[in-house]
N, C-alpha and C positions, 0 to 999 in steps of 0.2 A: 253258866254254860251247861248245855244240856249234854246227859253221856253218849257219846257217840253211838247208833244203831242201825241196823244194815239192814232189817225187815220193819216194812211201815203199814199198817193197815190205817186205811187214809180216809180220809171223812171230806168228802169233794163239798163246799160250800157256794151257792148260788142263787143271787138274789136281784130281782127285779120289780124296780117299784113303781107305781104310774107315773108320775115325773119323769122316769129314767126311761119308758117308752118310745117319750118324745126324742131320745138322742138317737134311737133307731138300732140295727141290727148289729151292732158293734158291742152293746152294753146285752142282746137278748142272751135267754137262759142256754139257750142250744149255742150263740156263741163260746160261751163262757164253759159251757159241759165240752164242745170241743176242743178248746185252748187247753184244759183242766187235762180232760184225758188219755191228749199228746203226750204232756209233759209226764204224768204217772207210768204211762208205759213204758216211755224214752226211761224212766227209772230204775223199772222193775218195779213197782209195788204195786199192792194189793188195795181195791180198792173196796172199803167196806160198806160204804152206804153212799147217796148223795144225800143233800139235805139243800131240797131248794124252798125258801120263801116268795112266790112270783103275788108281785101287785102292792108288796107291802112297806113302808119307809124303812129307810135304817138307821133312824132316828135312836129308836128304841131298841135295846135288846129283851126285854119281858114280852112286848105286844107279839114277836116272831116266833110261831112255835118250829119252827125248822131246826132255828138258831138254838131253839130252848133243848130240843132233841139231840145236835149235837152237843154243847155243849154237858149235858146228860152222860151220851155215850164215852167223849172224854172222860168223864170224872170217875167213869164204872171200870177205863180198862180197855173199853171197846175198840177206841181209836188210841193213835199215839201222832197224829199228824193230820193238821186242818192244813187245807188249801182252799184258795180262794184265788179266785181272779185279779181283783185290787183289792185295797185295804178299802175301798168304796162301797165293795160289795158286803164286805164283814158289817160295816157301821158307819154312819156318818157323822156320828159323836168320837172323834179322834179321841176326848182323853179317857175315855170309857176303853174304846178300841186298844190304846195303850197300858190301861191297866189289866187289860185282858192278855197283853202280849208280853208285861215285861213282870206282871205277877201271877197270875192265875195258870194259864199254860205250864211255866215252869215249875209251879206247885206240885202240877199232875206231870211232869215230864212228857206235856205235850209238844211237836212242833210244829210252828206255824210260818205257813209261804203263804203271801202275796205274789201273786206271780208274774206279773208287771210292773208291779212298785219295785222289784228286786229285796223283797222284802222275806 
């Protein structure tokens, strides 16, 4: 369990791949920045960077330099809290996505929302 903290400088994650084009304006970047944005204000926090990959799968986390930049700033201190639209937008390799959630984050005391998975 992560220690409880009241100030988050937030690392907004958002990703659009040509595939996910075709599902239309519900999955685009300026969706997901707006859903994303609501919810950090409705919080208070502080928002430190966005980090969006548009056009690319999320298959992979190496080929995504957005992905590769946040996960960076995480490790340095920078952030202390990714969000992300769904766990669809983070990766589409689930148990990658999971190892990233239930070891890595917590390594660096980071926290991680899905924000429609409830996650």
């Amino acid at each position: 369990m992560l220690p409880k903290q009241t100030e988050y400088k937030v690392g907004m994650y958002m990703r659009l791949s040509r595939d996910d084009e075709r599902a239309g304006e519900s999955l685009s970047i300026e969706n997901q920045r707006t859903i994303l944005t609501r919810y950090i204000e409705e919080q208070g926090w502080i928002v430190y960077d966005e980090y969006i990959d548009d056009g690319i799968s999320g298959t992979t986390f190496e080929e995504r330099p957005s992905v590769q930049r946040l996960l960076e700033d995480a490790q340095n201190g920078r952030i202390n809290l990714i969000i992300c639209k769904d766990l669809s937008r983070f990766g589409r390799n689930y148990i990658e996505v999971g190892r990233y959630i239930d070891y890595i984050f917590p390594m660096y005391t980071i926290r991680f929302i899905a924000l429609t998975d409830n996650v």
